[in-house]
Backbone and ligand atoms as CSV (ligand in chain L), in Angstrom:
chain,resi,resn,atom,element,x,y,z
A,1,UNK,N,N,-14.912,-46.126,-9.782
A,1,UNK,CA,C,-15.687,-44.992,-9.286
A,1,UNK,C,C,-14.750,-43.933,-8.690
A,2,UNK,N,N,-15.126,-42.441,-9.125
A,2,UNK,CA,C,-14.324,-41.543,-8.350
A,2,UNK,C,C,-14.796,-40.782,-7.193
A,3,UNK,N,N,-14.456,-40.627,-6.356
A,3,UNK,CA,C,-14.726,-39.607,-5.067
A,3,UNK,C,C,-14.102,-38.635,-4.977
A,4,UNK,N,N,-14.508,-37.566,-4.609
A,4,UNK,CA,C,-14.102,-36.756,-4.335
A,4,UNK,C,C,-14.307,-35.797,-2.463
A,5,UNK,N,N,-13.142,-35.491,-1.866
A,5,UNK,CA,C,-13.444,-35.608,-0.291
A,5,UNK,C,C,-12.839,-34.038,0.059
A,6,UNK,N,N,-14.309,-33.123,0.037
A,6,UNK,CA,C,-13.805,-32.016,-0.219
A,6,UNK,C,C,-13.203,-31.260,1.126
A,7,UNK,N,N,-12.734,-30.113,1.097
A,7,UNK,CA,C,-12.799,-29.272,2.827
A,7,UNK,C,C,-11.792,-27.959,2.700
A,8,UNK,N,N,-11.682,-27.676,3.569
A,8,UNK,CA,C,-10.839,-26.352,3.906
A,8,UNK,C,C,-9.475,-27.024,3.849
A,9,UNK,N,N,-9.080,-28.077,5.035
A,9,UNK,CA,C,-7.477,-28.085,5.208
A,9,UNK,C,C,-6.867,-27.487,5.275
A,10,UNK,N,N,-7.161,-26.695,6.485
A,10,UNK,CA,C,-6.241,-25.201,6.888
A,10,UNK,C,C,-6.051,-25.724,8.062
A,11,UNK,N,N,-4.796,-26.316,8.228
A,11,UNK,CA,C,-4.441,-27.560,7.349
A,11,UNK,C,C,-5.072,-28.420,7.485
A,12,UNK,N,N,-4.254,-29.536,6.869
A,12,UNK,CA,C,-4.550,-30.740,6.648
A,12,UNK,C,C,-4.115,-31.734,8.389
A,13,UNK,N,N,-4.858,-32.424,8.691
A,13,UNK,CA,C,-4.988,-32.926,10.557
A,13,UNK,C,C,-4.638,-34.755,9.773
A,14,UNK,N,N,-4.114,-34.997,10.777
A,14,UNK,CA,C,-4.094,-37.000,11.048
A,14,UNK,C,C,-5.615,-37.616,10.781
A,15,UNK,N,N,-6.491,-36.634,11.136
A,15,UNK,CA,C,-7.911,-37.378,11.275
A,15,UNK,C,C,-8.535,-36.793,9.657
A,16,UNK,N,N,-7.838,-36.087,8.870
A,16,UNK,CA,C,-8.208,-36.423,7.569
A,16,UNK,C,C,-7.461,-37.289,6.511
A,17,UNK,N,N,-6.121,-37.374,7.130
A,17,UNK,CA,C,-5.083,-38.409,6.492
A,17,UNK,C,C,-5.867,-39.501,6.407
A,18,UNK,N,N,-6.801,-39.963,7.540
A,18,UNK,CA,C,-7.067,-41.448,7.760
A,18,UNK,C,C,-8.477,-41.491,6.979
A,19,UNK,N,N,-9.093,-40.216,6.951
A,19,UNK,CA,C,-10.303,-40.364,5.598
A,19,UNK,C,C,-9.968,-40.734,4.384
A,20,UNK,N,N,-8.670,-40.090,4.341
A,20,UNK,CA,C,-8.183,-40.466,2.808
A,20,UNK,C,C,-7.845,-41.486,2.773
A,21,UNK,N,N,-6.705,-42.391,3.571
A,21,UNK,CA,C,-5.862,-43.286,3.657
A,21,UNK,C,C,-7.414,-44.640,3.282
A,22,UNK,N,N,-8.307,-44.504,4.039
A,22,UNK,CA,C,-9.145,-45.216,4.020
A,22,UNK,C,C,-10.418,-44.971,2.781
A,23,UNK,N,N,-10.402,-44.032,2.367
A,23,UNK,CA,C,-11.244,-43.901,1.313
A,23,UNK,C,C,-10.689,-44.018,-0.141
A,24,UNK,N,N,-9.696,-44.000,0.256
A,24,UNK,CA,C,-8.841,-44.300,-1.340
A,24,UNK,C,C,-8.810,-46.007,-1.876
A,25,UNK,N,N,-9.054,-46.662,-0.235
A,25,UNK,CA,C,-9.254,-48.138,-0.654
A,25,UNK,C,C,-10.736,-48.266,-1.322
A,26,UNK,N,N,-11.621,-47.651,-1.309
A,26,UNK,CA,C,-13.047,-48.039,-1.715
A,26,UNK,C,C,-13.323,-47.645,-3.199
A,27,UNK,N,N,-12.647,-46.287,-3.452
A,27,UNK,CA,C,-12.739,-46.176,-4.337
A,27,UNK,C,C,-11.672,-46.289,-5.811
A,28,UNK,N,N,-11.389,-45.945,-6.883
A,28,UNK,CA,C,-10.841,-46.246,-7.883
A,28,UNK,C,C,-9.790,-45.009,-8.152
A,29,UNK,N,N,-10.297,-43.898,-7.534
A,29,UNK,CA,C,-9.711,-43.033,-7.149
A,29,UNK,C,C,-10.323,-41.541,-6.557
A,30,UNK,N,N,-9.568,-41.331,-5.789
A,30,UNK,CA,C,-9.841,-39.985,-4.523
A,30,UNK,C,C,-9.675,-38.413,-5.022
A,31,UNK,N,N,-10.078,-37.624,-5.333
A,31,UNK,CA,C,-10.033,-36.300,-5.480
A,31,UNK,C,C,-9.929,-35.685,-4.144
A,32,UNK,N,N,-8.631,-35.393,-3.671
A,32,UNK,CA,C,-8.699,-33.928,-2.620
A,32,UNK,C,C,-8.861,-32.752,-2.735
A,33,UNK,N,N,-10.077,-32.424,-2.821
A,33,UNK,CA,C,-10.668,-30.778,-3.334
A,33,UNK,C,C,-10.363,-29.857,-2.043
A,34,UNK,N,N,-9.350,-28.704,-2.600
A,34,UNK,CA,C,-9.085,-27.621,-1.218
A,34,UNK,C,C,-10.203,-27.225,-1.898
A,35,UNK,N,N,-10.731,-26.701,-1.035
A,35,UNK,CA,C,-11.862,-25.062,-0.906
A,35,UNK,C,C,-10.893,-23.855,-1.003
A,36,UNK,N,N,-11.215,-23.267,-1.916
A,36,UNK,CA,C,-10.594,-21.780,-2.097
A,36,UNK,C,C,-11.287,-21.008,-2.229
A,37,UNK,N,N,-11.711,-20.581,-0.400
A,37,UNK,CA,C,-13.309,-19.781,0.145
A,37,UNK,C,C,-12.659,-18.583,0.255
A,38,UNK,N,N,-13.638,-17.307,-0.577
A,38,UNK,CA,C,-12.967,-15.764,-1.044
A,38,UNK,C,C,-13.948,-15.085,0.489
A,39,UNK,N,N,-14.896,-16.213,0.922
A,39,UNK,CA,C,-14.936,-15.291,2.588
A,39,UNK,C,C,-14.501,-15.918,3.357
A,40,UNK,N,N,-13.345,-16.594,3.432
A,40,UNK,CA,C,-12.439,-17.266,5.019
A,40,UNK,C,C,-11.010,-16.442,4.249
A,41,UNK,N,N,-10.412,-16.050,5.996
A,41,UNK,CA,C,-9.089,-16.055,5.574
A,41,UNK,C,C,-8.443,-16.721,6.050
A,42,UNK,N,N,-7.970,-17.818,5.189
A,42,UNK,CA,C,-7.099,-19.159,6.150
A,42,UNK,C,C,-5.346,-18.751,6.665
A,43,UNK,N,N,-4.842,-19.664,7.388
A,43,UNK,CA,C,-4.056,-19.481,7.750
A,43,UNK,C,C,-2.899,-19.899,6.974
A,44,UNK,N,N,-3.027,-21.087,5.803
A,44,UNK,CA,C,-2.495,-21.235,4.619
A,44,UNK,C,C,-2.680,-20.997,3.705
A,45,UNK,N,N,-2.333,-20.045,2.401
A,45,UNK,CA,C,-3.398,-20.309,1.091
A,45,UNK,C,C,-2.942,-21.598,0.659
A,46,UNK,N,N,-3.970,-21.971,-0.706
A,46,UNK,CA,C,-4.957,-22.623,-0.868
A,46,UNK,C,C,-3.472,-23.550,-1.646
A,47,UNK,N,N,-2.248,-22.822,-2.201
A,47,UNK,CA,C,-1.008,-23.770,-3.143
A,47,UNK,C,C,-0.316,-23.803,-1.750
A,48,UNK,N,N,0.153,-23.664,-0.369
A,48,UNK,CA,C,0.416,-23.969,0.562
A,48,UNK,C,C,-0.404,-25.241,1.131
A,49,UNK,N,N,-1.505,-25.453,0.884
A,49,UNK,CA,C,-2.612,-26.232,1.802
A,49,UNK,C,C,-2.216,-27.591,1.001
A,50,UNK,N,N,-1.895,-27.314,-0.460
A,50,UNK,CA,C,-2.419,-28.173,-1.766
A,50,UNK,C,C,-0.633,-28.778,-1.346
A,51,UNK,N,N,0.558,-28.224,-1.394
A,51,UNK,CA,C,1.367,-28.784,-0.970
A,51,UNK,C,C,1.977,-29.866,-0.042
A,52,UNK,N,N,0.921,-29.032,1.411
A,52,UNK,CA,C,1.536,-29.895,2.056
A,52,UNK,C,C,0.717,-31.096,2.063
A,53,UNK,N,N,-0.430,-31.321,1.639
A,53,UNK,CA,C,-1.523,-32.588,1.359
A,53,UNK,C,C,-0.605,-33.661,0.231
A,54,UNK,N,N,-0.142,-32.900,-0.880
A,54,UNK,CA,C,0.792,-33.798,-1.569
A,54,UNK,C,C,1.717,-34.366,-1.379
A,55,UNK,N,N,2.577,-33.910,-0.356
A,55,UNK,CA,C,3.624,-34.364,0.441
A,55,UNK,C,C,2.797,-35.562,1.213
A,56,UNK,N,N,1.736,-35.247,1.903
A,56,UNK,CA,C,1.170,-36.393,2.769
A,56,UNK,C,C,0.674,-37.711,2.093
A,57,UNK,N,N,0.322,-37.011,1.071
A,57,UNK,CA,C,-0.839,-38.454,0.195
A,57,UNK,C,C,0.269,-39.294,-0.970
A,58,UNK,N,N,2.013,-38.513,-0.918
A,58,UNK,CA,C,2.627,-39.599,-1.799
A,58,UNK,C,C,2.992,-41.092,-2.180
A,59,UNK,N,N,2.866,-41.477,-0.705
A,59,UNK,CA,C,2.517,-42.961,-1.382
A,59,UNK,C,C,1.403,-43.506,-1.931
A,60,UNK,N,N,0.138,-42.777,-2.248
A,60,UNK,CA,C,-1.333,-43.408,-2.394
A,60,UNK,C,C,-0.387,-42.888,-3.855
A,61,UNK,N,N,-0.893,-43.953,-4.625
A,61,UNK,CA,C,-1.038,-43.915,-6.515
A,61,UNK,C,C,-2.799,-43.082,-6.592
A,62,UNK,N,N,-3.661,-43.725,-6.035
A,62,UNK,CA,C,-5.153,-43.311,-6.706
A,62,UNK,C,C,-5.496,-42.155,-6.344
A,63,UNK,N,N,-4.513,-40.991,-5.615
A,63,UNK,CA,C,-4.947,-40.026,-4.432
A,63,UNK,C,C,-4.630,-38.490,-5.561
A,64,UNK,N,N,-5.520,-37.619,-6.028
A,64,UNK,CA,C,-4.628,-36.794,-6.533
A,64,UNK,C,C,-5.372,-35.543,-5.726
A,65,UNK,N,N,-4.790,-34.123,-5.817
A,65,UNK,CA,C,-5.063,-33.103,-5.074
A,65,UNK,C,C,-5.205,-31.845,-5.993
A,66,UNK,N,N,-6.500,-31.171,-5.585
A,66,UNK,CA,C,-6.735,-30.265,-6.544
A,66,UNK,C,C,-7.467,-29.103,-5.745
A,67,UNK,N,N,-7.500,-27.655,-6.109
A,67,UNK,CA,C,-8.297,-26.577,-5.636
A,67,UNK,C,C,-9.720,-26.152,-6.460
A,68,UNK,N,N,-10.791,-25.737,-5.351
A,68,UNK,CA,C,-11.643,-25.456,-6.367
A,68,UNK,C,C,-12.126,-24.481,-5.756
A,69,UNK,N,N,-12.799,-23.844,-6.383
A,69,UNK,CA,C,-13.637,-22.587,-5.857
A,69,UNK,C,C,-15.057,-22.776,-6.566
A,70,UNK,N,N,-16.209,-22.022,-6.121
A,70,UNK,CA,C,-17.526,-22.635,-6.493
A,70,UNK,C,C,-18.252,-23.032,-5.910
A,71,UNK,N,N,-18.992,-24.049,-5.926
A,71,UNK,CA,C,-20.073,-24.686,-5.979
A,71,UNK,C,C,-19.370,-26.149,-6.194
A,72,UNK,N,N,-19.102,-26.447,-5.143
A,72,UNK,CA,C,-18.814,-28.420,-4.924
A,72,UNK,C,C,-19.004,-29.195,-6.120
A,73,UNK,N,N,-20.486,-29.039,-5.908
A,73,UNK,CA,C,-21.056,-30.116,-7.392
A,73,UNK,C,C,-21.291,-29.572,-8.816
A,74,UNK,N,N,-20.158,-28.344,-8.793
A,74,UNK,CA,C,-19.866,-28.051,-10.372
A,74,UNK,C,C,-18.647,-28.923,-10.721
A,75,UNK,N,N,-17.824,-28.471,-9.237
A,75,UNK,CA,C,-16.344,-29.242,-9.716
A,75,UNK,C,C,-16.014,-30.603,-9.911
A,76,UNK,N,N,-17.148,-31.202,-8.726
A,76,UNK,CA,C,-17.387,-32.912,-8.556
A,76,UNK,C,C,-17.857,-33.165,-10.282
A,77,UNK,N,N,-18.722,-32.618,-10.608
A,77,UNK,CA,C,-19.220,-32.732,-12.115
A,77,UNK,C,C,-17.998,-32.977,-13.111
A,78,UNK,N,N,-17.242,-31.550,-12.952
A,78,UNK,CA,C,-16.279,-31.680,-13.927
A,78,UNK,C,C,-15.260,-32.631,-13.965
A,79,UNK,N,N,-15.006,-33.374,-12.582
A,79,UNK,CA,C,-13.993,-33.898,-12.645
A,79,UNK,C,C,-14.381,-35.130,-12.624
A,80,UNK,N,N,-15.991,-35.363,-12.718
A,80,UNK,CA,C,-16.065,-36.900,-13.290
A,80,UNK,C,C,-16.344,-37.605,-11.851
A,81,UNK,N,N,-16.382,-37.273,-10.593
A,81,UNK,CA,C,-16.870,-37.430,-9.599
A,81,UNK,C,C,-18.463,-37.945,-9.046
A,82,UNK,N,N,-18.341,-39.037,-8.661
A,82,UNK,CA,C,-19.829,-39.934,-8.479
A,82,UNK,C,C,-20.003,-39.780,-7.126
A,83,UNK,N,N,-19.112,-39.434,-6.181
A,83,UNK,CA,C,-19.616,-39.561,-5.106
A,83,UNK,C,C,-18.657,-38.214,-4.459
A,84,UNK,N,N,-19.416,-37.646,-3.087
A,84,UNK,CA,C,-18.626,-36.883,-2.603
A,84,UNK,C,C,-18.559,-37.581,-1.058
A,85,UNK,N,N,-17.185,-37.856,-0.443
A,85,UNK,CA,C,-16.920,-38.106,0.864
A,85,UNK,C,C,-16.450,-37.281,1.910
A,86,UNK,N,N,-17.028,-37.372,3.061
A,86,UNK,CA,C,-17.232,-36.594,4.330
A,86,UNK,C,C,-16.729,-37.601,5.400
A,87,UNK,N,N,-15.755,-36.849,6.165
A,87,UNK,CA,C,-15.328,-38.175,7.782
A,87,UNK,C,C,-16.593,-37.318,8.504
A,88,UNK,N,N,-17.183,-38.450,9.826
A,88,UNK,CA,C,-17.737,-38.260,10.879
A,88,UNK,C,C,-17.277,-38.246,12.291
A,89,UNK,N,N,-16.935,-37.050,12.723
A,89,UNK,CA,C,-16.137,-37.405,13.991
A,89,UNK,C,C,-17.218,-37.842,15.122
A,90,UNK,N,N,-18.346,-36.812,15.239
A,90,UNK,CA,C,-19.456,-37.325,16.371
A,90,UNK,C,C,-20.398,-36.899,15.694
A,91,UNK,N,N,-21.718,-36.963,16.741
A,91,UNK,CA,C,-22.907,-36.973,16.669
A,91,UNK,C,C,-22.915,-35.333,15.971
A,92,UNK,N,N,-22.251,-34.561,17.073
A,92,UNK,CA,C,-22.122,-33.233,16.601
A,92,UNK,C,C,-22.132,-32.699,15.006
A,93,UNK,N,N,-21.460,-33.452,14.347
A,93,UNK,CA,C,-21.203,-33.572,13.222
A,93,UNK,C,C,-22.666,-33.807,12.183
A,94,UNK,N,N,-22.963,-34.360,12.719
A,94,UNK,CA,C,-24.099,-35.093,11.829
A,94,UNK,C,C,-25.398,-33.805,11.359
A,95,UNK,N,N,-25.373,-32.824,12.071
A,95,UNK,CA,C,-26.184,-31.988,11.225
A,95,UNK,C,C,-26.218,-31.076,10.371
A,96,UNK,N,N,-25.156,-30.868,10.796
A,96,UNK,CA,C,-24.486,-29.821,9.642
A,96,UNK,C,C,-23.962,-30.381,8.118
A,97,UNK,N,N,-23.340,-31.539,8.313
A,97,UNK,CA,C,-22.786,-32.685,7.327
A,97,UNK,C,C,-23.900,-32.891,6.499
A,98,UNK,N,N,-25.382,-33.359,6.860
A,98,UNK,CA,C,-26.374,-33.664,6.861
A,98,UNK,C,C,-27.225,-32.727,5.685
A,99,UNK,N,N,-26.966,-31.156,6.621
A,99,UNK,CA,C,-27.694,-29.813,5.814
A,99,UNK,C,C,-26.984,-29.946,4.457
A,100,UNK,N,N,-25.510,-29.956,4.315
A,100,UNK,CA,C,-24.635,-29.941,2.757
A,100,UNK,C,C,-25.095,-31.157,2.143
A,101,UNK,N,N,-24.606,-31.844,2.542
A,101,UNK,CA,C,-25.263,-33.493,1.926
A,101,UNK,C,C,-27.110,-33.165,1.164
A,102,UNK,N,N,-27.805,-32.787,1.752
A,102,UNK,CA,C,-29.107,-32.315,1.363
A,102,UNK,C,C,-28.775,-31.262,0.283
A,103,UNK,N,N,-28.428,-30.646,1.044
A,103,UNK,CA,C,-28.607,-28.990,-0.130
A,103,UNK,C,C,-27.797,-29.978,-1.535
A,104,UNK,N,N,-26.519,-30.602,-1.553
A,104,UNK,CA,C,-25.675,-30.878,-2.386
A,104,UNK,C,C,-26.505,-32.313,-3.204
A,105,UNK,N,N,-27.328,-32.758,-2.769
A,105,UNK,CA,C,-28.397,-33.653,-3.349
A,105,UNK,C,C,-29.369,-33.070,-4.471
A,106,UNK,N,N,-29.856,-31.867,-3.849
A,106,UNK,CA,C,-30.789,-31.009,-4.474
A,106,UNK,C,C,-29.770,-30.762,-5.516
A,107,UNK,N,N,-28.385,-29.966,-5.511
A,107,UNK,CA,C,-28.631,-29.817,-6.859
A,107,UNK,C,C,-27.878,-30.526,-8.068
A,108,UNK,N,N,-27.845,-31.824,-7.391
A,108,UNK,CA,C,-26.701,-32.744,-7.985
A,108,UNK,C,C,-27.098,-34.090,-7.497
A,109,UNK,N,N,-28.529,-34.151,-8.286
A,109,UNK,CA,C,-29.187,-35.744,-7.655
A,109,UNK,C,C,-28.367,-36.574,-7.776
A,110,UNK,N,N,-27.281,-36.533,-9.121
A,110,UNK,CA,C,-26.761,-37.879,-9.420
A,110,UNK,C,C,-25.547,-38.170,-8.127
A,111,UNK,N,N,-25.345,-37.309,-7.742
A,111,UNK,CA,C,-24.130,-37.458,-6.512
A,111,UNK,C,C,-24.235,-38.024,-5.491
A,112,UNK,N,N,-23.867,-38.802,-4.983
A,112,UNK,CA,C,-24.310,-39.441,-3.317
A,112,UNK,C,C,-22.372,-38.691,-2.800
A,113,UNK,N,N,-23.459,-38.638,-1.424
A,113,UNK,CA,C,-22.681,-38.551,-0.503
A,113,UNK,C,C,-22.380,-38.841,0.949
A,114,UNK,N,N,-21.220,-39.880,1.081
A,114,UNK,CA,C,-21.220,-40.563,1.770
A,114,UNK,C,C,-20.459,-40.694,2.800
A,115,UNK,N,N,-20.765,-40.871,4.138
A,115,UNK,CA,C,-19.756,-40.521,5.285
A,115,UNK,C,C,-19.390,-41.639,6.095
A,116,UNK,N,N,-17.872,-41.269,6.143
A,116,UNK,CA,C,-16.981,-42.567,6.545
A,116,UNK,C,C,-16.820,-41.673,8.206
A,117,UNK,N,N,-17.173,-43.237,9.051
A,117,UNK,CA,C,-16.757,-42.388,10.785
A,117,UNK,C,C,-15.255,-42.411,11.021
A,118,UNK,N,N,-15.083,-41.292,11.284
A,118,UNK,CA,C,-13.752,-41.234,11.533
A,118,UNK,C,C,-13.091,-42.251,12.743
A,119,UNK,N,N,-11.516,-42.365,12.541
A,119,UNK,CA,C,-11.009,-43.201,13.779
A,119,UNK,C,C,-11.031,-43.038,14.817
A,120,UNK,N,N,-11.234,-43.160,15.853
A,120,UNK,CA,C,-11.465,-43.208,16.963
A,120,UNK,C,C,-10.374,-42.236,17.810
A,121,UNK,N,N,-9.726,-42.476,17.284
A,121,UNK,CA,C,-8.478,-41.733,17.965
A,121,UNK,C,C,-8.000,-40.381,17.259
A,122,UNK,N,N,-8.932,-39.735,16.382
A,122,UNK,CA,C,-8.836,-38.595,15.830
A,122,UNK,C,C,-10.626,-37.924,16.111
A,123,UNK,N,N,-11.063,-38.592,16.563
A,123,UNK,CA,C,-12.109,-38.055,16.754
A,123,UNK,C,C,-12.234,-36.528,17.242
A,124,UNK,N,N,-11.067,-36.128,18.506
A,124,UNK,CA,C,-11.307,-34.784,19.384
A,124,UNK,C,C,-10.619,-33.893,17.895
A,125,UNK,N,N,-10.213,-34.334,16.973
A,125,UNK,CA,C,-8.807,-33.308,16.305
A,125,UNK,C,C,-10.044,-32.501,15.084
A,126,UNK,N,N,-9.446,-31.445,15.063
A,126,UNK,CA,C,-9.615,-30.305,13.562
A,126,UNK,C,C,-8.532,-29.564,13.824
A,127,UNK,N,N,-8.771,-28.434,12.631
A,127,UNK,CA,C,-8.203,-27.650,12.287
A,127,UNK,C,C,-7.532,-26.967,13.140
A,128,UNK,N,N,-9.224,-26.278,13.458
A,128,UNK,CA,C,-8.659,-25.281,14.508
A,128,UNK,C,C,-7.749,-25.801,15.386
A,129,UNK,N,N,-7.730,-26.649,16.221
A,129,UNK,CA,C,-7.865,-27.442,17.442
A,129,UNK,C,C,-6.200,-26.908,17.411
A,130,UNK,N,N,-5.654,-27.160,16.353
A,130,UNK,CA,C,-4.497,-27.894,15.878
A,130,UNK,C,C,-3.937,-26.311,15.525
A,131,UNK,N,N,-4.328,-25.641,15.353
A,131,UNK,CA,C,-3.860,-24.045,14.612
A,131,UNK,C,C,-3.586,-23.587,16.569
A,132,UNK,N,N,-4.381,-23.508,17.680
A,132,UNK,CA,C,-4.712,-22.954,18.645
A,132,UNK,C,C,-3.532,-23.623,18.820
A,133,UNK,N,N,-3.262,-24.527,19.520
A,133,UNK,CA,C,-1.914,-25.594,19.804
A,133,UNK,C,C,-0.964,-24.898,19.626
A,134,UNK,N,N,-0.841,-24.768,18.181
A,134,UNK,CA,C,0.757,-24.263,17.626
A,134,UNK,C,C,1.205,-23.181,17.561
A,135,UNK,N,N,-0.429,-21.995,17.912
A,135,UNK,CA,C,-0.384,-20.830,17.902
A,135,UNK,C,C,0.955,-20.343,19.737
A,136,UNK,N,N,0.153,-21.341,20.535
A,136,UNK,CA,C,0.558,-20.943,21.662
A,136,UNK,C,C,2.231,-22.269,21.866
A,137,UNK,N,N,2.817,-22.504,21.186
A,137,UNK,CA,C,3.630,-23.379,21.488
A,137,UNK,C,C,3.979,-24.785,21.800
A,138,UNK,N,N,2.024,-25.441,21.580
A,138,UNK,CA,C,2.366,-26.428,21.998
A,138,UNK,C,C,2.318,-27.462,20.950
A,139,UNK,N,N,2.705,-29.210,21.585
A,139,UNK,CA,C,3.294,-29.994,20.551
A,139,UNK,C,C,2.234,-30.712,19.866
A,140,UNK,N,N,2.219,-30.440,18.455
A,140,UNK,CA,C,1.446,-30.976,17.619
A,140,UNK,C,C,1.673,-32.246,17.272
A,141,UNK,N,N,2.629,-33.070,17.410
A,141,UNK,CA,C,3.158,-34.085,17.095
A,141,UNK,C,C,1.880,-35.191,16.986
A,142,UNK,N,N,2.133,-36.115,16.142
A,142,UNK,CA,C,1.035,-36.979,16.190
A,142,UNK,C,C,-0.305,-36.543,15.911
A,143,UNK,N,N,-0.554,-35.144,15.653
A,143,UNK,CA,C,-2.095,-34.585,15.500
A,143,UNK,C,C,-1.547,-34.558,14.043
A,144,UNK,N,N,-0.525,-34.052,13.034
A,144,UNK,CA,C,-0.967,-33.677,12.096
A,144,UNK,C,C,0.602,-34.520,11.392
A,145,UNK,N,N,0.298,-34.524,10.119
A,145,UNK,CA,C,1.559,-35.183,9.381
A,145,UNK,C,C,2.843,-34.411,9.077
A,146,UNK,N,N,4.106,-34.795,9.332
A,146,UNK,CA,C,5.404,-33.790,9.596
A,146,UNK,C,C,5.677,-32.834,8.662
A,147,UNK,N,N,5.026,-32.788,7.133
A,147,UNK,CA,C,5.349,-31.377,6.826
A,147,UNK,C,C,4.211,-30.464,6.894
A,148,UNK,N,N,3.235,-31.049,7.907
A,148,UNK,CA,C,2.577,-29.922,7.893
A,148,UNK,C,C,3.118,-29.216,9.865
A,149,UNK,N,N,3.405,-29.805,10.492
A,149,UNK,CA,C,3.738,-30.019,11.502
A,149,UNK,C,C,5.523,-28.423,11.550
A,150,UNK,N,N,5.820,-28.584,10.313
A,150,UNK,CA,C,6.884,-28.329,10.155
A,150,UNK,C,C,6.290,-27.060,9.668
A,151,UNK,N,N,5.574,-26.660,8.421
A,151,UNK,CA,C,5.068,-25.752,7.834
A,151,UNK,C,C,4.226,-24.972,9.135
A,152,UNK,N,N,3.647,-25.619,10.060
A,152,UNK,CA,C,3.180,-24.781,11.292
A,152,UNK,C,C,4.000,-24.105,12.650
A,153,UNK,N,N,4.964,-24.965,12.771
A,153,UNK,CA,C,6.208,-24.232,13.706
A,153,UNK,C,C,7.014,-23.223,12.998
A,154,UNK,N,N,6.769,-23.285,11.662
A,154,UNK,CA,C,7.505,-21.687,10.660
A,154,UNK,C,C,6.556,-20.838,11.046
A,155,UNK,N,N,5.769,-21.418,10.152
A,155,UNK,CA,C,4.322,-20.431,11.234
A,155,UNK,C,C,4.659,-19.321,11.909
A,156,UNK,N,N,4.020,-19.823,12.912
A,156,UNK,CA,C,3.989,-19.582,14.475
A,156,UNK,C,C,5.236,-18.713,14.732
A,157,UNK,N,N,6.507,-19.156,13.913
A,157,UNK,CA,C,7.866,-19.278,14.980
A,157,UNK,C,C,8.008,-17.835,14.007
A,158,UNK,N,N,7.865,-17.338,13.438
A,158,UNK,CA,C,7.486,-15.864,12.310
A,158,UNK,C,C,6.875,-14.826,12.988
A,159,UNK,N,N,5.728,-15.462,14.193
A,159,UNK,CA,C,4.997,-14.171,14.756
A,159,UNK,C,C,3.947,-14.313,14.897
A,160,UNK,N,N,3.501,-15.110,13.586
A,160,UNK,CA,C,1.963,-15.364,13.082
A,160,UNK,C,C,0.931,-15.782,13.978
A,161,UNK,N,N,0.621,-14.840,14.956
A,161,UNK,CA,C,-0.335,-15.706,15.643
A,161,UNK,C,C,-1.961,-15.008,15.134
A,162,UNK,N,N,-2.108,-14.337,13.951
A,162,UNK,CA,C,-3.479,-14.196,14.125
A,162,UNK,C,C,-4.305,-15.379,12.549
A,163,UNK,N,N,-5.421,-14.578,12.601
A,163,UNK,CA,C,-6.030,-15.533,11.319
A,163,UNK,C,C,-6.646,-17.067,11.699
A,164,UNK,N,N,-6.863,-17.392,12.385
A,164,UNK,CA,C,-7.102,-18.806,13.045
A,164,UNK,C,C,-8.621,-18.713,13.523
L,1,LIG,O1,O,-13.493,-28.531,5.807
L,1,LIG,P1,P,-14.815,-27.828,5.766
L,1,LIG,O2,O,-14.607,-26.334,5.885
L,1,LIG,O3,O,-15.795,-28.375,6.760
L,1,LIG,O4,O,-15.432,-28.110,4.295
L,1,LIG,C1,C,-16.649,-27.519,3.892
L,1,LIG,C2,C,-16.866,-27.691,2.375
L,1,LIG,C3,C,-15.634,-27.237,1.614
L,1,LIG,C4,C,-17.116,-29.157,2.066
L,1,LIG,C5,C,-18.119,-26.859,1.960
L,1,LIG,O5,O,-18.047,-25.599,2.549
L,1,LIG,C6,C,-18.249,-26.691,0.455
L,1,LIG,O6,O,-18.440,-27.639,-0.257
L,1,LIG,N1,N,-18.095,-25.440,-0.025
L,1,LIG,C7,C,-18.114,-25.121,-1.439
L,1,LIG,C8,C,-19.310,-24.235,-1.787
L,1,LIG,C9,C,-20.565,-25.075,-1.902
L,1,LIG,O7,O,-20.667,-25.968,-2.707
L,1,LIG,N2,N,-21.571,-24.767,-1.049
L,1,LIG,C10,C,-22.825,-25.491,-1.032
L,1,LIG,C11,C,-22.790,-26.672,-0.078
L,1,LIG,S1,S,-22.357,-26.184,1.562
């Protein structure tokens, strides 16, 4: 069975490493779909985002990484995708996750989508969380995996503090 575990990853955080790390065991193999959203302006594009995720996911064999733009369950379609996976950090989470999961039912009955709770110890972490941090100097270490960690102190250390 294939999954596919879509998102922004602007950037990529420890607390999605461990969606993958852990969802790649269930399934046969993992699709990492960047979102390449034409109304966000991220703070990485989308062959920056796709990089440093490949660097992270090289020891997984079943893990491959891809961009899509669209409609989720055109690309889940095309790529042969049975299920789409979502981490749960809290309760917070659950309605919004909930609204896509629905809407993405409606138009793609055959798709389930299924949410793994995140670890416990990534629970407080996103994106942002992690962009704000590095914006102002402080140490990301342990929030996110070292070339993205590395790709964000260039960042930052450039000027870049807007877009976040
Ligand atoms: O990491 P994010 O930003 O929470 O991920 C959101 C994502 C990419 C899963 C969602 O926005 C999405 O699937 N967008 C693609 C467009 C789409 O299919 N929209 C309908 C369902 S929201």
């Amino acid at each position: 069975m294939i999954a596919i575990y879509p998102g922004s990853f602007d950037p990529l955080t420890n607390g999605h490493l461990d969606v993958i790390e852990r969802g790649r065991k269930i399934f046969d193999r993992l699709v990492v779909g960047i979102l390449k959203n034409p109304h966000k302006q991220p703070l990485f594009t989308s062959e920056e985002r796709k990089t440093m995720i490949e660097e992270a996911v090289k020891p997984f064999s079943n893990v491959e990484v891809e961009i899509f733009d669209g409609l989720l369950v055109n690309f889940a379609r095309e790529r042969g995708c049975q299920v789409i996976l979502r981490g749960l950090r809290a309760i917070s989470d659950y309605e919004y996750e909930t609204q896509i999961a629905l809407i993405n039912r409606k138009m793609a009955p055959e798709i389930e989508t299924l949410f793994l709770p995140t670890s416990a110890e990534f629970s407080y972490l996103n994106s942002t969380i992690v962009k704000e941090i590095a914006s102002f100097g402080g140490c990301i270490r342990g929030l996110v995996p070292p070339a993205v960690e590395k790709k964000l102190r260039d960042k930052f250390d450039r000027g870049n503090l807007s877009n976040f």
